[in-house]
Backbone as a printed PyTorch tensor [residue, N CA C, xyz], in Angstrom:
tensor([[[ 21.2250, -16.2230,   3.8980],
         [ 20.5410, -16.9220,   2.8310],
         [ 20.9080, -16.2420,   1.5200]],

        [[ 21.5940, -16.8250,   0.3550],
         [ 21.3830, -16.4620,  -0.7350],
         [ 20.6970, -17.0170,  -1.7460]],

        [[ 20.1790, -16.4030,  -2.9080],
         [ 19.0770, -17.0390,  -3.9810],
         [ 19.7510, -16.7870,  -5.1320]],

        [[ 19.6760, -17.8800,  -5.7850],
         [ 20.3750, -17.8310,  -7.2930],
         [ 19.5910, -17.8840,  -8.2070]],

        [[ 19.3260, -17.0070,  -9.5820],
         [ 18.3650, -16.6020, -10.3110],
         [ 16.8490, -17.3070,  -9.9410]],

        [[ 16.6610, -16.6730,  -8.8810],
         [ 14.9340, -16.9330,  -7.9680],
         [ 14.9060, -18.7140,  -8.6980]],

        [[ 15.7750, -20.2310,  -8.3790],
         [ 15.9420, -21.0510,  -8.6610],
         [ 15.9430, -21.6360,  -7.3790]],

        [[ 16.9400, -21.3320,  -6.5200],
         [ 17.4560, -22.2590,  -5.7270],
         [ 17.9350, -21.0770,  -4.8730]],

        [[ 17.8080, -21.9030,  -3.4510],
         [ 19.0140, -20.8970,  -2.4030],
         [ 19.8480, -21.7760,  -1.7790]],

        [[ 21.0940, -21.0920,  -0.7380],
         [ 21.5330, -21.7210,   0.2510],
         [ 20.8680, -20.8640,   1.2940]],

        [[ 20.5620, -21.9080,   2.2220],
         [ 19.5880, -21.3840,   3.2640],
         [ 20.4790, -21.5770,   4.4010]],

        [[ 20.5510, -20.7970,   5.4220],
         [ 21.2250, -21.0260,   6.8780],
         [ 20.8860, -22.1820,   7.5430]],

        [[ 19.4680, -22.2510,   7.8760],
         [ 18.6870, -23.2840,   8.3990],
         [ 17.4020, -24.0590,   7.5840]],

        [[ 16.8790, -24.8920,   8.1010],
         [ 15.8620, -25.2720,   7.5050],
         [ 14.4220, -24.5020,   7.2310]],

        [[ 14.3660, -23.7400,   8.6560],
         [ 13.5010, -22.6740,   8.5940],
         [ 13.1420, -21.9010,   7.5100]],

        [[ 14.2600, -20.9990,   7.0290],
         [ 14.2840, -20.1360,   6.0120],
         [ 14.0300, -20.8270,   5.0690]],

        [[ 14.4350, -21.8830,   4.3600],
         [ 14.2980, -22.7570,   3.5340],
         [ 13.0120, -22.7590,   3.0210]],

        [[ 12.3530, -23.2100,   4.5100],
         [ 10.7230, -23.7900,   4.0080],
         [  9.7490, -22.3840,   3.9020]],

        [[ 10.1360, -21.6150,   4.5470],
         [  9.5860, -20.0230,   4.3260],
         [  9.7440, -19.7830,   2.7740]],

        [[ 10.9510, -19.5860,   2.3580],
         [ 11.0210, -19.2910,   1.1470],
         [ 10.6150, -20.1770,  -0.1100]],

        [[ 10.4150, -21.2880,   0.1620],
         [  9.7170, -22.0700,  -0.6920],
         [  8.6010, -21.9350,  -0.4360]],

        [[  7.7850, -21.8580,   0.6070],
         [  6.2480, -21.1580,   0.1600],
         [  6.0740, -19.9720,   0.0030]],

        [[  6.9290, -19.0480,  -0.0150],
         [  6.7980, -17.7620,  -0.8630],
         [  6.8880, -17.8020,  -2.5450]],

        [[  7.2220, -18.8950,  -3.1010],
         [  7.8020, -19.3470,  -4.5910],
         [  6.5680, -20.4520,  -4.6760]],

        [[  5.5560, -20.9810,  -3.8540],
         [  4.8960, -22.1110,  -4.2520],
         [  3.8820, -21.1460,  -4.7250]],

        [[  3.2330, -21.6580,  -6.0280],
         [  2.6230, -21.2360,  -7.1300],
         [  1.0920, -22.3270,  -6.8690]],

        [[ -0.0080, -21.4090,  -6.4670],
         [ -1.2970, -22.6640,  -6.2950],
         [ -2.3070, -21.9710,  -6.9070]],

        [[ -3.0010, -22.4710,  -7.3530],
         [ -4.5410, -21.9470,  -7.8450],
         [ -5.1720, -21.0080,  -6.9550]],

        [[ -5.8290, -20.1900,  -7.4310],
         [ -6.4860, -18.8190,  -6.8330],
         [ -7.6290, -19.6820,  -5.8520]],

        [[ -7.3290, -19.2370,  -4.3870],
         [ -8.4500, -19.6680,  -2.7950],
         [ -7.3450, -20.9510,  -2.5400]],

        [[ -7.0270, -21.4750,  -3.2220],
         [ -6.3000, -22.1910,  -2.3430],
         [ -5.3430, -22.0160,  -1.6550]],

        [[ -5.0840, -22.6540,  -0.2540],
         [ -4.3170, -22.3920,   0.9380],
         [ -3.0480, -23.2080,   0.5880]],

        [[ -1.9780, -22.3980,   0.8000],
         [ -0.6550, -23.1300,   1.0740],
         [  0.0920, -23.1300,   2.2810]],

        [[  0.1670, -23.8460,   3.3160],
         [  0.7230, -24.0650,   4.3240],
         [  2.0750, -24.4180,   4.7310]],

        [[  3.0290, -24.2100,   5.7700],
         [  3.3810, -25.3160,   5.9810],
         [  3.3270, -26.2080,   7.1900]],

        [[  3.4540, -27.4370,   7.3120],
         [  2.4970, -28.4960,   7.9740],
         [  4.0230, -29.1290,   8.3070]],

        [[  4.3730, -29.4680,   9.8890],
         [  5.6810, -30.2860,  10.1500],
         [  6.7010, -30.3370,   9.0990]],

        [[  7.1980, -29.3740,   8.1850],
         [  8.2870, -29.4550,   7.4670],
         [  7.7110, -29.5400,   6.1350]],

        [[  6.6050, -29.8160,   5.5360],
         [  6.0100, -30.4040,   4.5070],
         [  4.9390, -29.2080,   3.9920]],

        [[  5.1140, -28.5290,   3.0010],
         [  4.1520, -27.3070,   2.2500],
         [  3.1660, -28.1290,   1.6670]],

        [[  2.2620, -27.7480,   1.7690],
         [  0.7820, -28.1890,   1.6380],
         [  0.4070, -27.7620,   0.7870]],

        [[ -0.7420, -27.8010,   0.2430],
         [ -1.5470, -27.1860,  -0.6790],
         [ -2.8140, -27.5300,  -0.4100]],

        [[ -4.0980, -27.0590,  -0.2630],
         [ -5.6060, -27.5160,   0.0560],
         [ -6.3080, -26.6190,  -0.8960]],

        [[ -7.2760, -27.0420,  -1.0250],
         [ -8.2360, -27.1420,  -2.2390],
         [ -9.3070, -25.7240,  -1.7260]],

        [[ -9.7140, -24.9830,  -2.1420],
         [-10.8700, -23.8740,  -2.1540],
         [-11.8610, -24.8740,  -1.3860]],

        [[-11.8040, -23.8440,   0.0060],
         [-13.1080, -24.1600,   1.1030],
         [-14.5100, -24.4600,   0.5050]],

        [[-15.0060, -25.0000,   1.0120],
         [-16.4840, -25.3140,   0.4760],
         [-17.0750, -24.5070,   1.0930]],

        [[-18.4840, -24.2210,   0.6220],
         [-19.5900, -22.8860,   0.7510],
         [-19.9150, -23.0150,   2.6460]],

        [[-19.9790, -24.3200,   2.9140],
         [-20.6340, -24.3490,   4.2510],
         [-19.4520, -24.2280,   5.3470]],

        [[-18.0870, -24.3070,   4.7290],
         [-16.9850, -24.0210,   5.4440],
         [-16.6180, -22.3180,   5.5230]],

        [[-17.1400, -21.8670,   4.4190],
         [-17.0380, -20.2140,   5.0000],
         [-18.0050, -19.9030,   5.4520]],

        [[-19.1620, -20.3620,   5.4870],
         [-20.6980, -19.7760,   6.1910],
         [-20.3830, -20.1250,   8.1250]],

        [[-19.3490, -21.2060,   7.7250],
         [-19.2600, -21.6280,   9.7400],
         [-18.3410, -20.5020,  10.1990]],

        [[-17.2260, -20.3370,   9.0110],
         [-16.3050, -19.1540,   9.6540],
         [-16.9810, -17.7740,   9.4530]],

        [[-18.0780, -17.7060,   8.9610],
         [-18.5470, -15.9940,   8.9900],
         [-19.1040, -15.5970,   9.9140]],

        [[-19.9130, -17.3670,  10.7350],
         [-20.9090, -16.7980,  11.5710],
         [-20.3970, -16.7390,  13.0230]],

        [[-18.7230, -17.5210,  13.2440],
         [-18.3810, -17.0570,  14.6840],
         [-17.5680, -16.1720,  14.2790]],

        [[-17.1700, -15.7500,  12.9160],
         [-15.9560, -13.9510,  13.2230],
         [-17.1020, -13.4280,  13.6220]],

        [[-18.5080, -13.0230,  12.7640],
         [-19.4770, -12.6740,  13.1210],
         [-19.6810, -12.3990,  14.3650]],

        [[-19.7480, -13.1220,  15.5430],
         [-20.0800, -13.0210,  16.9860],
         [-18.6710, -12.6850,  17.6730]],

        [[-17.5170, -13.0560,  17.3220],
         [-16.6680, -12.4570,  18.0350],
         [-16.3700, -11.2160,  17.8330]],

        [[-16.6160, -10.7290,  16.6800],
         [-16.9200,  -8.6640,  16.2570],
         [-17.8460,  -7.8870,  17.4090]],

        [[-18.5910,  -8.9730,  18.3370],
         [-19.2590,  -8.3090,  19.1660],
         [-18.5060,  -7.7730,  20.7620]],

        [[-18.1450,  -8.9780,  20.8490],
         [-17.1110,  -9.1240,  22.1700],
         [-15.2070,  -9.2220,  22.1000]],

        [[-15.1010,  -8.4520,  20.9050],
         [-13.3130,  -8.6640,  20.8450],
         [-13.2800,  -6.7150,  21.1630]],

        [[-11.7920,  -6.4040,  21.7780],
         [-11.5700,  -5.2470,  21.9160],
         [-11.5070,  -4.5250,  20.7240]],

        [[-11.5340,  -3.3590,  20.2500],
         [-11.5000,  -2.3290,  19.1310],
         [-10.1220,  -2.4230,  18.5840]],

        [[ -8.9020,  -3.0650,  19.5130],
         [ -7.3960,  -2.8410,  18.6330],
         [ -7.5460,  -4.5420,  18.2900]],

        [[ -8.1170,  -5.2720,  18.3850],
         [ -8.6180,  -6.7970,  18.2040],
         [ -9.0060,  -6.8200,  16.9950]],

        [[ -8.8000,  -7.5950,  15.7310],
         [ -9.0300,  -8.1880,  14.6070],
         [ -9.4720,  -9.3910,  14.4740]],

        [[-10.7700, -10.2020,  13.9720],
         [-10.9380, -11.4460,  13.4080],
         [-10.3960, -11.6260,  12.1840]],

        [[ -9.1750, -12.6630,  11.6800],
         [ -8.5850, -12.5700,  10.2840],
         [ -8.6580, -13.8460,   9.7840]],

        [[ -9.3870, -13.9700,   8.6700],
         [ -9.5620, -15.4550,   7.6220],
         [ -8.3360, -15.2810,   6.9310]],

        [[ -7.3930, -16.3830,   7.2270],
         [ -6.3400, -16.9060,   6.3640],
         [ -4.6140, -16.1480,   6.4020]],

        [[ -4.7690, -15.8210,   7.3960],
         [ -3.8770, -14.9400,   8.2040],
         [ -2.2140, -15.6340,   8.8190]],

        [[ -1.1240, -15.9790,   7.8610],
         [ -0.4710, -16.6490,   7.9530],
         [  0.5500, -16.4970,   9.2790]],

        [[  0.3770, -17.4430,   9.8790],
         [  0.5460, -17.4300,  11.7080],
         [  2.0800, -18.5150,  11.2140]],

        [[  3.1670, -18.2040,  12.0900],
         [  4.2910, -19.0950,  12.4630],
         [  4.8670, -19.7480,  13.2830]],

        [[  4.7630, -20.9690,  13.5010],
         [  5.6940, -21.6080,  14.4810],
         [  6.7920, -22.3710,  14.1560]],

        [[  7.9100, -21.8820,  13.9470],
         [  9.1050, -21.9500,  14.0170],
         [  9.8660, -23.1450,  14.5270]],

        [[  9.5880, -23.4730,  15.8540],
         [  9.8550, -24.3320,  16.6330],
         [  8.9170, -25.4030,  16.1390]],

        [[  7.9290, -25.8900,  15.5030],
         [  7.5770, -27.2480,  15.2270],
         [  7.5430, -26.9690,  13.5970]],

        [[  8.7350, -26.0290,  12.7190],
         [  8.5020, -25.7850,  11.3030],
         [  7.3040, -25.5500,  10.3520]],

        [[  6.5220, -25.2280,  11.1070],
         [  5.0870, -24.5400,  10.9420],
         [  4.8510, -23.5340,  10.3630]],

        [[  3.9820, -23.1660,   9.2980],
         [  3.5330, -21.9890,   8.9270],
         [  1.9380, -22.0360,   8.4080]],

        [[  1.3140, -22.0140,   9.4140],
         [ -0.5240, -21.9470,   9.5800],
         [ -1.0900, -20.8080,   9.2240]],

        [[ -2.2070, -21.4060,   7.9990],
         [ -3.3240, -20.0690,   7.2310],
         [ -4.7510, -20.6490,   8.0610]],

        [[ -4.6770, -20.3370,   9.5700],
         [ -6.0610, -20.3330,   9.6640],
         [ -7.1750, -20.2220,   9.6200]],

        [[ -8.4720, -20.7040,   9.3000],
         [ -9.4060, -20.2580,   9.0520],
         [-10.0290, -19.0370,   9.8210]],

        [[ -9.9370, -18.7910,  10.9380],
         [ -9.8640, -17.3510,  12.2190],
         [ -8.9840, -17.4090,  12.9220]],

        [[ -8.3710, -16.3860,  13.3000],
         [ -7.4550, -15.7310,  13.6640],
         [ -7.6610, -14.3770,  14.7170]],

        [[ -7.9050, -14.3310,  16.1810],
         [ -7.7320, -13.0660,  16.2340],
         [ -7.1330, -12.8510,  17.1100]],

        [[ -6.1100, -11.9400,  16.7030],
         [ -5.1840, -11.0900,  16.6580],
         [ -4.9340,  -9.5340,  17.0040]],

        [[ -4.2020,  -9.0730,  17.9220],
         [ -3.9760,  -7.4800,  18.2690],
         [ -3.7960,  -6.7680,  16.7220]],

        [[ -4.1510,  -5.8560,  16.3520],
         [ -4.0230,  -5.2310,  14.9820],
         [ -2.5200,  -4.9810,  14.7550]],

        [[ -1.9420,  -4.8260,  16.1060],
         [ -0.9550,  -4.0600,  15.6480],
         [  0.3420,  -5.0870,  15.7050]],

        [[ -0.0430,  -6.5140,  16.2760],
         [  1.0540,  -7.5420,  15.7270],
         [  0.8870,  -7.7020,  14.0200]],

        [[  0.0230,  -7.2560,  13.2070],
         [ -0.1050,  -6.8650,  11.8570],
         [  1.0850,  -5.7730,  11.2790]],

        [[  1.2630,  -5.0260,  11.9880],
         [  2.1130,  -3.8570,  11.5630],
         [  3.6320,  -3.8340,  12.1600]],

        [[  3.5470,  -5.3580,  12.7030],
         [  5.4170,  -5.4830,  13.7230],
         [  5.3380,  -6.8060,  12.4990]],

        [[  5.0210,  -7.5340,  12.4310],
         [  5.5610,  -8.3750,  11.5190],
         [  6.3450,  -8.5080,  10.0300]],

        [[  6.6650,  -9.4500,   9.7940],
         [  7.7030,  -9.6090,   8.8680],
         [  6.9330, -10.3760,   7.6410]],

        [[  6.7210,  -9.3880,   6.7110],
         [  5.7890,  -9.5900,   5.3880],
         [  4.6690, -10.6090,   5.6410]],

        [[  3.8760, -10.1490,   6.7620],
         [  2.6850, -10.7940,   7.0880],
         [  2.6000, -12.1430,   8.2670]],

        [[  4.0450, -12.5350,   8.3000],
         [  4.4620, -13.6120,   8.9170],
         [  4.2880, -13.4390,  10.4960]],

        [[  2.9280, -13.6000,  10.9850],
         [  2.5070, -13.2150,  12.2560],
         [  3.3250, -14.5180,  13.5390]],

        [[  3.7390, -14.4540,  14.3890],
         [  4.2570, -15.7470,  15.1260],
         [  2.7100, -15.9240,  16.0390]],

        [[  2.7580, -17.1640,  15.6950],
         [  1.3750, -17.6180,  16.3520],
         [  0.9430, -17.3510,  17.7350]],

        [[  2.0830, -17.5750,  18.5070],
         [  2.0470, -16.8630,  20.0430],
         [  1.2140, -15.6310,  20.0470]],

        [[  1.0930, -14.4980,  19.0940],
         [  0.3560, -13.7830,  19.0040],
         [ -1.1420, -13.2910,  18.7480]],

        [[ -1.7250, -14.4040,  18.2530],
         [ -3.1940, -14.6860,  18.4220],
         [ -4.0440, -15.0880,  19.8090]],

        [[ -4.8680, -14.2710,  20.4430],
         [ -5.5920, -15.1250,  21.0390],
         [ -6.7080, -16.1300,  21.0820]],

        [[ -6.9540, -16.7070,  20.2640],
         [ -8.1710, -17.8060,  19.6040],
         [ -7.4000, -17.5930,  18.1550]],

        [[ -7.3360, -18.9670,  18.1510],
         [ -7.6230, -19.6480,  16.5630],
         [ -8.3990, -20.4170,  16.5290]],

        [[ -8.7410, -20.4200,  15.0120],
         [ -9.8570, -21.3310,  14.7700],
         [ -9.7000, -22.5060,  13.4520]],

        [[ -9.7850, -23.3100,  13.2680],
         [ -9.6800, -24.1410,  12.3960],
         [-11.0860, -24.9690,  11.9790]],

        [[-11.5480, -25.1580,  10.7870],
         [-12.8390, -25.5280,   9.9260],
         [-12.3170, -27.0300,   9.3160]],

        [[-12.7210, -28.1610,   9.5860],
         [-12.1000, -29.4080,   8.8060],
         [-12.6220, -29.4960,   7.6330]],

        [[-12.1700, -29.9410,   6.5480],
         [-12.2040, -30.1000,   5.7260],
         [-11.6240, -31.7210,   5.0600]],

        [[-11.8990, -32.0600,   4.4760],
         [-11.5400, -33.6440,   3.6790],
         [ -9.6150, -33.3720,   3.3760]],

        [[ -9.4060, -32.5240,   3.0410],
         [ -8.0640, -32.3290,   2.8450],
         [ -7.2020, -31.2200,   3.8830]],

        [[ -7.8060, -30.8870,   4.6740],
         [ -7.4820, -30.8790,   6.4050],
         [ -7.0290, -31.5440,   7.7010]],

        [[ -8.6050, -32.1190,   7.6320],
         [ -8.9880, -32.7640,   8.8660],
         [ -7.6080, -33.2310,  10.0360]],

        [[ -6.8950, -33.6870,   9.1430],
         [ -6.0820, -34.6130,  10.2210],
         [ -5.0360, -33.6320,  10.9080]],

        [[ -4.4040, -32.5210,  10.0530],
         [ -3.7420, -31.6390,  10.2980],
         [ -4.4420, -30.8480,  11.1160]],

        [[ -5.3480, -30.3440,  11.0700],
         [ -6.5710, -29.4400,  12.0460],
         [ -6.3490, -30.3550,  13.4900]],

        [[ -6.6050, -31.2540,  13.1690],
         [ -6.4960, -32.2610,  14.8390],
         [ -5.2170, -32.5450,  15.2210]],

        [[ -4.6820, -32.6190,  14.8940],
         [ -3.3600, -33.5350,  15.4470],
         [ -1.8740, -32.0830,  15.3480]],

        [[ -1.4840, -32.3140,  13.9610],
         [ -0.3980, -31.2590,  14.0630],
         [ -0.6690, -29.9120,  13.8260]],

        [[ -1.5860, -29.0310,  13.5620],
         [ -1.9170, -27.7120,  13.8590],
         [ -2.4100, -27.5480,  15.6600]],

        [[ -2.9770, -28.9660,  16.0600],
         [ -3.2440, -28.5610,  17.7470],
         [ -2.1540, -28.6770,  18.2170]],

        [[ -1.3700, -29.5130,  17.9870],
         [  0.4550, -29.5820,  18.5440],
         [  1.1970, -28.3620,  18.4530]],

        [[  1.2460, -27.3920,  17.1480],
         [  1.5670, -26.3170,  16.5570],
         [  1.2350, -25.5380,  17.6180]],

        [[ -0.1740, -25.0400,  17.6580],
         [ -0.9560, -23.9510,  18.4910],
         [ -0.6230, -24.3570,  19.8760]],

        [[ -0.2120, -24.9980,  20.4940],
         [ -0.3630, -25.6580,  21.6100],
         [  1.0930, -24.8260,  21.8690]],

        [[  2.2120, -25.8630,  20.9860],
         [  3.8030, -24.9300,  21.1020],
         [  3.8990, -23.7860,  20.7900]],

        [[  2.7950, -22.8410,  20.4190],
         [  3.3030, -21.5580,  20.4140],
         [  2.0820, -20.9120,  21.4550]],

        [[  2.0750, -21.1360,  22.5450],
         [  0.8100, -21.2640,  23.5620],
         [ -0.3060, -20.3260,  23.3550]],

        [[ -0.9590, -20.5790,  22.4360],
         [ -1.9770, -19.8590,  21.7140],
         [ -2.9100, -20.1090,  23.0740]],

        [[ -3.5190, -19.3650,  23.6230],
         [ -4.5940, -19.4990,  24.7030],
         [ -5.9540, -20.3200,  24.4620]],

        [[ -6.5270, -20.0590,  23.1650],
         [ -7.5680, -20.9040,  23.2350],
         [ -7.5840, -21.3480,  21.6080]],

        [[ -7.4640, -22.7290,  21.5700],
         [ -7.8080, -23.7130,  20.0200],
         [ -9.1360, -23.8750,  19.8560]],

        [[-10.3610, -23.3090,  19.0520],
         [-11.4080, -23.8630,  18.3710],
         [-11.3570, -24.3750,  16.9350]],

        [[-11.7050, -25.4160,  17.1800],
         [-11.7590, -26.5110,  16.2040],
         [-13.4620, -26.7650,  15.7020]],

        [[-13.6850, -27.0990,  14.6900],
         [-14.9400, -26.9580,  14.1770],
         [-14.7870, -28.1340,  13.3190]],

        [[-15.0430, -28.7270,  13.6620],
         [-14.7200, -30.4870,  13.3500],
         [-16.1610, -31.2970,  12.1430]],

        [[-16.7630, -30.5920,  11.0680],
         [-17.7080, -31.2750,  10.7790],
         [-17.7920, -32.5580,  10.0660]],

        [[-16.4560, -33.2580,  10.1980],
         [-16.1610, -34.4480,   9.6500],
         [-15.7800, -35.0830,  10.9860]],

        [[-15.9700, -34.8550,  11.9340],
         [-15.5490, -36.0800,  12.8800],
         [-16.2690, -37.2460,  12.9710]],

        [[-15.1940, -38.3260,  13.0230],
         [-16.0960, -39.5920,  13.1940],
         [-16.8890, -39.8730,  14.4370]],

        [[-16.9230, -39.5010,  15.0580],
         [-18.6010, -39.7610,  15.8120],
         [-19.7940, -38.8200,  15.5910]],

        [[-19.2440, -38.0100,  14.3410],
         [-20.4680, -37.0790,  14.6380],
         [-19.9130, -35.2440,  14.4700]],

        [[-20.3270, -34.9560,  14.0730],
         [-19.9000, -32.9080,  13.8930],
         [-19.6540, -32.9030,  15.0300]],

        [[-18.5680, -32.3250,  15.3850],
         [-18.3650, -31.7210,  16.8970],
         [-17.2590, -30.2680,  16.7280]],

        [[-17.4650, -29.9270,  17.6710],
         [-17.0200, -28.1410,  17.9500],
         [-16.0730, -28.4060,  19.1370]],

        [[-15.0010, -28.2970,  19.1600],
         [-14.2340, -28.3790,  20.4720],
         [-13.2000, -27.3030,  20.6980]],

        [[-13.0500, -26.9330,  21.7730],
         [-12.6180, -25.8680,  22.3950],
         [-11.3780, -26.3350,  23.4530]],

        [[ -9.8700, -25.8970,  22.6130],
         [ -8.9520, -26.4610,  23.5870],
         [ -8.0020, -25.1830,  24.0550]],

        [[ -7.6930, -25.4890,  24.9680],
         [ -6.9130, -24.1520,  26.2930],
         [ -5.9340, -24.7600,  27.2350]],

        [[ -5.5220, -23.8520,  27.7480],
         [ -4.5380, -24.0870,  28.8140],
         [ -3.3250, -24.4690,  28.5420]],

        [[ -2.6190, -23.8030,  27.4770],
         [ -1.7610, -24.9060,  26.8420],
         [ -0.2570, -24.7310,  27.6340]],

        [[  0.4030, -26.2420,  27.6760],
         [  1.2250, -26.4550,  28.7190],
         [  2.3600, -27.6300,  28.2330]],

        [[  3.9950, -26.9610,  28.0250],
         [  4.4560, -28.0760,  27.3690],
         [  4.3080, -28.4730,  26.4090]],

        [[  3.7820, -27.7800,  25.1890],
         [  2.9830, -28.1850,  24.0300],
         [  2.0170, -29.1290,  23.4300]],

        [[  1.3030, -29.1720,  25.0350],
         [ -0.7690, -29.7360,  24.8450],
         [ -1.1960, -29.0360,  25.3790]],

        [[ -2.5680, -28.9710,  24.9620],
         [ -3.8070, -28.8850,  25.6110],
         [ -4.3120, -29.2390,  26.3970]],

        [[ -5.3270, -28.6040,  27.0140],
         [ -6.7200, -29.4760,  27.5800],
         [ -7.7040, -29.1740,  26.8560]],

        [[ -8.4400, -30.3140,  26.9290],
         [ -9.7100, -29.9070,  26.3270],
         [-10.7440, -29.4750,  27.1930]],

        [[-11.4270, -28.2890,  27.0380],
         [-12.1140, -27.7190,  27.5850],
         [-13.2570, -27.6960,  28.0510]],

        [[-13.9690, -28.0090,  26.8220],
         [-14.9380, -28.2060,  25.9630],
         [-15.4180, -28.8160,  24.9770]],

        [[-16.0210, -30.0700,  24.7480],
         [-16.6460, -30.2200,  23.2130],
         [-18.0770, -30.3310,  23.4130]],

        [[-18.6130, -30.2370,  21.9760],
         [-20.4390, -30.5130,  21.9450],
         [-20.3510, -30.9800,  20.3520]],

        [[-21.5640, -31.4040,  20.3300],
         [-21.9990, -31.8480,  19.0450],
         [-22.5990, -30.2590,  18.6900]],

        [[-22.7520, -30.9090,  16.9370],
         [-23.7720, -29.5410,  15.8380],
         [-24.7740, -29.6670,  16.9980]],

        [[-25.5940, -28.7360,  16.7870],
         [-26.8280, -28.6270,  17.8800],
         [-26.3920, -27.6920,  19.0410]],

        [[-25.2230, -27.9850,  19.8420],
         [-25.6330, -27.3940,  21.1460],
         [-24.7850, -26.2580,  21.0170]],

        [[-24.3240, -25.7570,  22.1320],
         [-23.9280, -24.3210,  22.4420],
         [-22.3510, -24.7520,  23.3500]],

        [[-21.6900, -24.1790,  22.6160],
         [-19.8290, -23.9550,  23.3250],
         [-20.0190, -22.5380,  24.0030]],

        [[-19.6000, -22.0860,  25.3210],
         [-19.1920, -20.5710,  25.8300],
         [-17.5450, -20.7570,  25.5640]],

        [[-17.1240, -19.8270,  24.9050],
         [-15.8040, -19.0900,  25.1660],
         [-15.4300, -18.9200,  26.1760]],

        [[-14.4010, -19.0680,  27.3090],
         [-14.0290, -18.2520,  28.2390],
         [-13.3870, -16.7040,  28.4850]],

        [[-13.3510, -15.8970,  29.1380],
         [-12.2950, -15.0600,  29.2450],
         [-11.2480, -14.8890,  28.3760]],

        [[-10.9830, -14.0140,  27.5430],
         [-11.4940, -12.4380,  27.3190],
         [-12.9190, -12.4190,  26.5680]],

        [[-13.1550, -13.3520,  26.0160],
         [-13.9700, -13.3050,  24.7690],
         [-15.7610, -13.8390,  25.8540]],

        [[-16.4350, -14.7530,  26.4410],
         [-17.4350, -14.2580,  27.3860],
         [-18.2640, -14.5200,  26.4810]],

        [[-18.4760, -15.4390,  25.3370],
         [-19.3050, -15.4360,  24.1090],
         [-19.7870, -16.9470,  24.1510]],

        [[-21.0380, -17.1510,  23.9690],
         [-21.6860, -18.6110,  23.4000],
         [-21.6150, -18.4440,  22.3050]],

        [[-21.7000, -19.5990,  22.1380],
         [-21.4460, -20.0480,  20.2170],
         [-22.6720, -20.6820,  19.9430]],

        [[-23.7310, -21.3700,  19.4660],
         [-24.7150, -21.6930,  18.9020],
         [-24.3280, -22.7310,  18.1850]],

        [[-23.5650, -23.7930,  17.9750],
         [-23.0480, -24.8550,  16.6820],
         [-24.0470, -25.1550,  15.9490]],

        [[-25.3870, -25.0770,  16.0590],
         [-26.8190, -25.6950,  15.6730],
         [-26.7100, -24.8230,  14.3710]],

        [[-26.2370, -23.5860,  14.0860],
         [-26.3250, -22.7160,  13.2360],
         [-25.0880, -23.0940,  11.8350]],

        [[-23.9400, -23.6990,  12.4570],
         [-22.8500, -24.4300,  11.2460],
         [-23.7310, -25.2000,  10.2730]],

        [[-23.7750, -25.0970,   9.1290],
         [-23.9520, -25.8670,   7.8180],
         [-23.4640, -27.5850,   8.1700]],

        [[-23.7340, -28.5760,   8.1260],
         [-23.6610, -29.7450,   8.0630],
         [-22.5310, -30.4820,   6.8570]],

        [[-22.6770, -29.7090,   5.5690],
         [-21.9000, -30.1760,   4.5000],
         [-21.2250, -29.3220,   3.8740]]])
């Protein structure tokens, strides 16, 4: 790859390409820049009840994750193979795939639970091509925290990933209670997520 006065590069592949253009994308302070199937994103500063949902399960997984185990808000995860580059809302992660990586650029395979919070300028990516994403880089368990779904807030919990899907595991509405499986051995409470 070369870069000509930080303007333009020739890139080997497309990969590098889209890496290095969101290293150069310029966004307003909290906002997330992604990239999403080939396409850099930009999303708008989380709303108050979208970090209160992500405080209160890092919150509970600080209880039951191992000591070299990290919960990380916004923790830029890569999948390569579907041109992906995901700032999840949780993330956790061995500490020390933090200290092998390449200027933060964690490969998603390396998380065990992610978590994703919908949002109005999310949502569809959270469901569809970030679960495709997580799925191809066989992330063990997808929680999704869905408070815009159309039937209703729902919390769903997807695993087993195979071929690049899921199963779904688990869902519930706001109100009831999701268990984690293995390693993690944790109920979740959804009744406690903010509504708006």
């Amino acid at each position: 790859m070369r870069e000509f006065d930080g303007d333009y590069i020739l890139a080997d592949n497309v990969w590098d390409e889209l890496v290095w253009v969101w290293r150069q994308t310029e966004a307003p302070k909290a906002c997330k820049v992604e990239i999403v199937e080939a396409l850099i994103t930009v999303a708008p500063l989380s709303s108050v009840a979208h970090n209160g949902a992500a405080e209160r399960v890092q919150r509970r997984l600080y209880d039951v994750i191992p000591q070299e185990w990290g919960v990380y808000q916004r923790l830029p995860l890569v999948v390569p193979a579907r041109l992906g580059l995901y700032v999840p809302d949780l993330a956790v992660v061995a500490s020390s795939a933090l200290r092998a990586g390449d200027e933060q650029l964690i490969p998603a395979s390396r998380a065990e639970l992610v978590g994703e919070i919908t949002s109005r300028a999310t949502a569809a990516n959270d469901r569809t091509h970030k679960l495709a994403g997580y799925a191809e880089a066989e992330v063990p368990l997808y929680l999704l925290i869905d408070g815009l779904a159309p039937g209703g807030p729902t919390v769903t919990l997807y695993g087993e990933p195979e071929d690049g899907t899921y199963r779904v595991l688990a869902s519930v509405e706001y109100g009831e209670k999701l268990t984690l499986p293995n390693p993690f051995d944790l109920e979740i409470d959804t009744g406690v997520f903010p509504t708006s």
